[in-house]
N, C-alpha and C positions, 0 to 999 in steps of 0.2 A: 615503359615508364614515360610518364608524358614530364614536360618542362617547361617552363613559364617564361613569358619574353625574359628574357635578359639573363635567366638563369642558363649555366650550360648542361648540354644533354650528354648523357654518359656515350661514350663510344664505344660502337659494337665492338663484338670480339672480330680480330682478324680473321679476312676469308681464307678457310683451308687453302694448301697450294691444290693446284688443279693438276690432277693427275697427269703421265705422260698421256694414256690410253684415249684421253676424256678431251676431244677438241672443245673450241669455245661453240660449235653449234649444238653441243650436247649442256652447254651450261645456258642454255638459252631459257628467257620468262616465257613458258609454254601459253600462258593466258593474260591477254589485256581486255580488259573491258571498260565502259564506258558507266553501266552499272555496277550494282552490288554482284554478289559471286555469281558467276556463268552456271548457266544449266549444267544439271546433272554434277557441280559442286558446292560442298558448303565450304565456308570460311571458317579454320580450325582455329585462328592466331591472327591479329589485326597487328604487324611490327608497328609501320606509322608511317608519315610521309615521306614520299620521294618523290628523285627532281633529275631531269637533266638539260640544260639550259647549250646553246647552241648559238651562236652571232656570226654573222659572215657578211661580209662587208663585200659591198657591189664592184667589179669593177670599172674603171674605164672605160672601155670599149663597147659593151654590154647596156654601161647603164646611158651610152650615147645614142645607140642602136634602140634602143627601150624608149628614149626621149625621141626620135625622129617618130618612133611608130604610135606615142600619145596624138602626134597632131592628127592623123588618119583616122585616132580609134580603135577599138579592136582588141583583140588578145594580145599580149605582150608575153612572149613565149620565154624570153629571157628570166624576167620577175617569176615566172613560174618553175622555172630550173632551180632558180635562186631558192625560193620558198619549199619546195620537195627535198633539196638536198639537204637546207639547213632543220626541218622536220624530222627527217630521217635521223640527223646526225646527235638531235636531242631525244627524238625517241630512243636510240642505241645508248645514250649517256642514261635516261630514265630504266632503262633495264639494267647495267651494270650497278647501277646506282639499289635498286631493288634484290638484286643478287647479293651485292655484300649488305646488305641488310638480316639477309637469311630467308627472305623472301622466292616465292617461288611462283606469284602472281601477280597482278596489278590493278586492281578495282578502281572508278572512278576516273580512268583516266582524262584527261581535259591538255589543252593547247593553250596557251595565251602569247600573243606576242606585241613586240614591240620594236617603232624603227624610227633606231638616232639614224641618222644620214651619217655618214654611206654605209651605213651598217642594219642587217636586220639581226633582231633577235627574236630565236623563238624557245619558248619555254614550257616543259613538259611536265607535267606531276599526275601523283595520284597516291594510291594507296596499296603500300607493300602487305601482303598481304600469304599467309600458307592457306590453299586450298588442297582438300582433298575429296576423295571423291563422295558423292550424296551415299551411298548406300552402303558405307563404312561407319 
């Protein structure tokens, strides 16, 4: 059910507990994509959007080490640590985020980010989504 700015949106039903049996790489979003539903699936249920939003602030030492290697030029190996980890860390929030939704895939997926100092943020979404398979 969709919701209009301001109005609020109904809240899913709570996620089942997770079985003792059933590690969390078994509750894992088997498909992201960048487009609409991935080969050889169609898209049964569009839930709606999802998000998992990540900020990690630079440190010290790093972002001094980062600042010597701007005057040379060159890769900055540090900002790049920085940026994969905090990616990751919203991608992982973007899939838990689509799981308790009821969701079991991720269509559209996109990045966008942003950096107050000394902080990055990076911000994940797309669209939760149940796929099954094409030829069901």
């Amino acid at each position: 059910m969709a919701a209009f700015y301001g109005q609020k949106r109904p809240q899913p039903a709570p996620e089942p507990p997770v079985p003792p049996s059933e590690t969390r790489e078994q509750r894992r979003i088997p498909v992201y994509t960048t487009t609409d539903a991935p080969a050889g699936y169609r898209v049964e249920r569009t839930i709606g959007l999802c998000w998992g939003v990540a900020v990690r602030a630079r440190d010290i030492v790093n972002s001094t080490v980062a600042g010597f290697r701007t005057i040379a030029g060159g890769a900055i190996p540090e900002f790049v640590e920085l940026a994969e980890t905090t990616r990751a860390e919203a991608l992982l929030r973007l899939e838990e985020h689509a799981v308790q939704m009821g969701a079991n895939a991720v269509i559209g997926a996109r990045f966008d980010s942003t950096s107050v100092p000394p902080a990055s943020e990076i911000f994940a979404y797309g669209t939760a989504v149940v796929v099954v398979p094409a030829n069901d």
